[in-house]
Residue, then its C-alpha position, 0 to 999 in steps of 0.5 A: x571257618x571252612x563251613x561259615x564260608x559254605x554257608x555265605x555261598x549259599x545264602x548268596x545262590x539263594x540270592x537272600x542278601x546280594x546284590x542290590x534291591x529291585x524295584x517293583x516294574x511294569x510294561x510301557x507300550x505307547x506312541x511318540x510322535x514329534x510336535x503332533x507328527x510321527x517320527x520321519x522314516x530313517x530316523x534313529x530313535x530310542x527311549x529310556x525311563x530310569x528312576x528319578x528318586x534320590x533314594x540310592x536305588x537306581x534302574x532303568x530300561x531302555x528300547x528302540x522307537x521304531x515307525x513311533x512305537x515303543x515298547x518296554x519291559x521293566x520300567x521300575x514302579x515310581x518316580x522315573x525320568x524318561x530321555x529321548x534320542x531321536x537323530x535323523x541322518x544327512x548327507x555331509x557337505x564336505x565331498x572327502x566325508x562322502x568319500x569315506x562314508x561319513x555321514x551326519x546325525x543330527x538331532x530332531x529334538x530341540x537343543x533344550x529338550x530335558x528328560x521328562x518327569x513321569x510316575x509309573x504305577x501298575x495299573x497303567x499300561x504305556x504313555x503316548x509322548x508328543x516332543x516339542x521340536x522348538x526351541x524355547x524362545x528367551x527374554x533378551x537377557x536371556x539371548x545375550x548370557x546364552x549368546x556368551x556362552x558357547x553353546x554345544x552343536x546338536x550334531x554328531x559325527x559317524x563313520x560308516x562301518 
């Protein structure tokens, strides 16, 4: 018994049979601007690509965007899903917010942005992503179910640390 369980340690140190299986990756690098203009100074961006099958292998990565640049190490090979946050600071309007540091994020992105569907194959290099900041116009019936709806503010709340 003693030696079965030297034996499973080994072949676990040899990594043949734990842990989960990976995916095959590549290097993204490209651009990200927002309708056709770059991302403004000061804003907080990042990126992340995960896989998008539903085949019970799940990896991702994920980087900063910085002066609308990005690059990322280990984008899995395949169907992927690419998110975006994209948030620019304000001033708070309440003066004991100001007091205490507290500033306002709010997002550059619309309100019914949703992750992109993108295939990441290995002789591709990057991708150059442009982001609609506009909302999507709906049909009345449309305004009216989404007007009963409470709908979630696109802003966030910080303390200054």
């Amino acid at each position: 018994m003693r030696n079965w369980g030297m034996i499973l340690g080994m072949i676990c140190l040899l990594g043949v049979g734990c842990g989960s299986p990976k995916l095959p990756v590549v290097t993204w690098e490209g651009e990200v601007t927002l309708s056709g203009k770059p991302i403004p100074a000061g804003a907080i961006a990042e990126i992340s690509v995960y896989t998008a099958s539903g085949e019970g292998i799940s990896q991702g990565t994920r980087g900063e965007i910085v002066n609308g640049h990005y690059l990322l190490e280990d984008v899995p090979v395949g169907d992927v899903r690419v998110s975006f946050n994209i948030v620019e600071r304000i001033p708070s309007k309440n003066p004991q917010d100001v007091g205490r540091g507290i500033t306002i994020c709010q997002s550059l992105l619309s309100e019914d942005f949703q992750p992109l569907e993108e295939k990441a194959i290995k002789s591709e290099k990057g991708k150059n992503f442009d982001l609609s900041t506009e909302k999507k116009k709906f049909s009345q019936s449309q305004k009216v179910k989404k007007n009963r709806v409470k709908s979630r503010k696109n802003t966030l709340t910080y303390a200054k640390r």
